[in-house]
N, C-alpha and C positions, 0 to 999 in steps of 0.2 A: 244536579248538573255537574258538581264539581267529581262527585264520586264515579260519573258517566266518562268525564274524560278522563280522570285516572286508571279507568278501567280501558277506555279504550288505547293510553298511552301504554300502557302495562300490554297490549296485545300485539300493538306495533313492535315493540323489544324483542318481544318473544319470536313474532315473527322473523325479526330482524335476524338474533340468534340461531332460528334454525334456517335460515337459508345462509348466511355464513355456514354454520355444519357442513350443510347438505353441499356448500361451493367448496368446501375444505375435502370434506369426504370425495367428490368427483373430480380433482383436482388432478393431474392436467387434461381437460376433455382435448384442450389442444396443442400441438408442439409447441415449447416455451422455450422463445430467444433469449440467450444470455451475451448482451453486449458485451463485448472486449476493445476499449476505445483506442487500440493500440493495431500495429501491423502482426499478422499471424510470425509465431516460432518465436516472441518474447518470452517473460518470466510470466506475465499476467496469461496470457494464450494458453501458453503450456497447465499454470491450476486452473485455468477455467474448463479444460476439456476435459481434466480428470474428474472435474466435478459435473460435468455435461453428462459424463456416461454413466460416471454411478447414480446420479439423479433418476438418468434414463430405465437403470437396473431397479431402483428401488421403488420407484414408485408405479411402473409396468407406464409410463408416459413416455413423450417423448420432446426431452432439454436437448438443444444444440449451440453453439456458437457462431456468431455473428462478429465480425472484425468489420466496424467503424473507426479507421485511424485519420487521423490532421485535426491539428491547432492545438497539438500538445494534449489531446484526448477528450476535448470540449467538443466536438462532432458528437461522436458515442454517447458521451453524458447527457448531453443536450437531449439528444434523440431517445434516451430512457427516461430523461424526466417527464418528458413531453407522452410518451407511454400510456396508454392506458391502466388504472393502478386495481388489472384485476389478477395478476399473478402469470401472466400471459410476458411479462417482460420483463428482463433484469439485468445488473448490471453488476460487472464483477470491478473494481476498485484496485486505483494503485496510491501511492502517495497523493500524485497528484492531484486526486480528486479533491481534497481539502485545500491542494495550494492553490491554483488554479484562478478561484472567484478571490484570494486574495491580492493575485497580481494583477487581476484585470477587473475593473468598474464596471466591466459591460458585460461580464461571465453571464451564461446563460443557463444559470442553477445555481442554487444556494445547497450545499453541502448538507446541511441538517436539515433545511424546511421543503425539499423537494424530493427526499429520499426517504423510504422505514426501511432501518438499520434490521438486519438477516443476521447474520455472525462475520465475525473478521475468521478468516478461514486460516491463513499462513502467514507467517513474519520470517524475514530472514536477515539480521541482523548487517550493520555496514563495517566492513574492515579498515582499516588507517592503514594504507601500502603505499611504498615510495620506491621508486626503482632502485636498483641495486647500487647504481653510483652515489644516490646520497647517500650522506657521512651522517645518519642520523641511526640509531639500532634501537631508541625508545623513544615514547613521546615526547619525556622529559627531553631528549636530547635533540628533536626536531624542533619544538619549540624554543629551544634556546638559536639553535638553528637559523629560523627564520626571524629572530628577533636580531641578529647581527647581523643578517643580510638581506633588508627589507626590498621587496620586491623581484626577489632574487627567481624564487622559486616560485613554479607554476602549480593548478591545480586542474587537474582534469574534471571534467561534468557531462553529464550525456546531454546537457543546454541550459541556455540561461533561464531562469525562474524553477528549474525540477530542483526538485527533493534532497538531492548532494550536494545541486551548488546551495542553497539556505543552509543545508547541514555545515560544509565548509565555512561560510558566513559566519554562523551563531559559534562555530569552534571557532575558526583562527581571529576573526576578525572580533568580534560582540568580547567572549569569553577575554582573550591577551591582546587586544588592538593589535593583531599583528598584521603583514603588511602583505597579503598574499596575491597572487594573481592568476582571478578563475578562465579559466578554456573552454569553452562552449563546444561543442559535439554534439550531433545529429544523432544523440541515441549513445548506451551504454558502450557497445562494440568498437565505435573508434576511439573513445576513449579510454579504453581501456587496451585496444592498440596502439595509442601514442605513447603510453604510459610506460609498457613493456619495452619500446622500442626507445626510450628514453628522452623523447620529444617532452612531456610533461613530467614533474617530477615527483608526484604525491596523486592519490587517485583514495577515495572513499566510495565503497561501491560491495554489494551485497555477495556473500560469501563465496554462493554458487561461482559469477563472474572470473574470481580471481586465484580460486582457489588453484588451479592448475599453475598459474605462472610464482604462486608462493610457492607452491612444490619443487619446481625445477629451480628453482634461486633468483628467477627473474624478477622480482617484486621480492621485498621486506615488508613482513606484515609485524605494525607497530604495536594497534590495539582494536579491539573490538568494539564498537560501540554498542555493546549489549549489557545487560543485568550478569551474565551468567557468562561463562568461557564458553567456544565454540567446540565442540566433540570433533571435530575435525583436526583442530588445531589450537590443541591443550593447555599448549606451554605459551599460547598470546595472550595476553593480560587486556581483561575488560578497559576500558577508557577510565573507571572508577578507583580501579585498583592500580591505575598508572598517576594517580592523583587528579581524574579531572573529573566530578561527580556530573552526572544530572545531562547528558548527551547522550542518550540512547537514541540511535535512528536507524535506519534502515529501510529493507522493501517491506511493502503489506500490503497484501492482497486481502479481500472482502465480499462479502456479494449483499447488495443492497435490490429495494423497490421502488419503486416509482408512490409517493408520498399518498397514505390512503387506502393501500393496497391490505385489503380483512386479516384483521390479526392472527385468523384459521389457516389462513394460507402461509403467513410470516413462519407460525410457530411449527407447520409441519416442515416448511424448508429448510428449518433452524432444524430439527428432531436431524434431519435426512445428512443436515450438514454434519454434526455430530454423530451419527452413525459412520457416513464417510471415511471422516481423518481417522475412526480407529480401527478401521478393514486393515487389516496386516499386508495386504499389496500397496495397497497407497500409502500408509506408513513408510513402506519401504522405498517406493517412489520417491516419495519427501525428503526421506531421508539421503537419496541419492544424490539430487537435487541440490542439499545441503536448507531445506525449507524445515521450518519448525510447525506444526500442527497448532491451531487455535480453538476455533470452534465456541467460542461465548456465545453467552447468549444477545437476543437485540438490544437487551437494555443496558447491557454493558459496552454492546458494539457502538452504541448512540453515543455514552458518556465518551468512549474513546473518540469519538470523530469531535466531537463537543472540546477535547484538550488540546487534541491535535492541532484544530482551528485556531484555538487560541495560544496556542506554543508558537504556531508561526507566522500569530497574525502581529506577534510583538517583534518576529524578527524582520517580518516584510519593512514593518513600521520602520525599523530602527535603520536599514540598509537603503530601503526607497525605492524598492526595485516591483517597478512596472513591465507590467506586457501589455500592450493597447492594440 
């Protein structure tokens, strides 16, 4: 008896196995939404269509995007958790996807147990720029800065709970108790036009954004919150090499599943994602952009949403900062 159902458990597997295959191999019998929980002509919008159409190319199916925006990107997410998890639905990822469930109790997804991690696709690293009037030309020297004139100096955010103002948080405030004061904005754009126009005085915001107004002398860029210098803009000193270690932040874009979703499917989306970033038009794209190419695989994209969580679920802790 016992040798009857190891045999017949042994048939179910196999079974199991080849219709995974056989769903991997006919994959996409039908057009496959790729949520963007944001308003179209973002940062997230703009990787998610380039990866809409080479998906479309490479696999002879057919990916499109879908713009789910409101409540800070929790519509979208919501609406891809809730998804069906047969490869038929997906969801392209910004920071906020990991802040999110930790500013609000009643978030409707859990970052890690509602999603299988696909590849983190693009990072673009966040610049430290202050308008031109402040009298600061390094960190070392904003930071003295703000420590003699607490409260003095504003900080731009595209809104309260995103990914700049925590970044700003765990810098000025957690890192040197310093005494800063964050400005909420409806989105990257105005704050990054008060900024310029010197309504706010310090603005943290991913390279693309501000790259134009460093150029023209409008913005002083201080440091980069990255591993590495930015090729754009050589002569700016990473945040580590300015003396402040362990602040790397920025934008990241991803593309996730709906939790469940055959690891057949994961791993040909993952194959297609890496093929992608290293096509020499999108390279070039990226590059345009000012985007860095990623492309891991899931099991590294998992561990990284797994630190991330936890990088800022000690800064929510520590700040207190709710969205209800």
């Amino acid at each position: 008896m016992r040798t009857r159902r190891i045999f017949v458990m042994g048939l179910v597997a196999v079974a199991a196995a080849v219709a995974g295959a056989a769903q991997a191999k006919d994959y996409p019998e039908r057009p496959v939404k790729i949520i963007v929980p944001y308003p179209p002509g973002g940062a997230v919008d703009v990787i998610a269509r380039i990866m809409a159409q080479k998906l479309s190319e490479g696999t002879g199916g057919q990916f499109y995007v879908e713009n789910l925006a409101g409540a800070g990107g929790d519509i979208g997410t919501r609406a891809a958790a809730a998804a069906a998890a047969d490869g038929q639905t997906l969801l392209f990822t910004s920071p906020d996807f990991v802040i999110r469930p930790l500013l609000n109790r009643k978030a409707p997804y859990d970052p890690i147990a509602s999603f299988a991690p696909i590849s983190l696709v693009v990072t673009s690293p966040s610049m430290i720029a202050v308008h031109s009037s402040v009298p600061a030309k390094t960190m070392r020297e904003l930071i003295d800065l703000l420590r003699t004139h607490p409260g003095k100096y504003t900080l731009g955010t595209p809104g309260y709970g995103t990914a700049p103002h925590l970044e700003g948080e765990r810098l000025y405030r957690q890192t040197f108790g310093l005494e800063i004061v964050p400005v909420p904005f409806q989105g990257f754009g105005p704050a990054v036009t008060s900024t310029i126009a010197g309504h706010t005085s310090i603005l943290g915001a991913p390279v693309p954004l501000v790259a134009p107004y460093i150029k023209d002398g409008t913005l002083r860029a201080l440091a980069i919150a990255s591993a590495r210098r930015s090729e754009a803009f050589p002569d700016v000193p990473t945040l580590a090499e300015a003396g402040i270690p362990d602040q790397e932040a920025g934008f990241t874009g991803g593309v996730v599943a709906p939790a469940g979703t055959p690891k057949n499917i994961v791993d040909l989306l993952h194959k297609q994602i890496v093929r992608i970033v290293a096509l020499p038009d999108v390279k070039e794209r990226l590059a345009t952009l000012d985007f860095d190419p990623v492309a891991n695989t899931p099991e590294e994209f998992g561990a990284w949403i797994k630190d991330n969580f936890n990088k800022w679920r000690d800064v929510v802790r520590a700040t207190n900062i709710r969205i209800e």
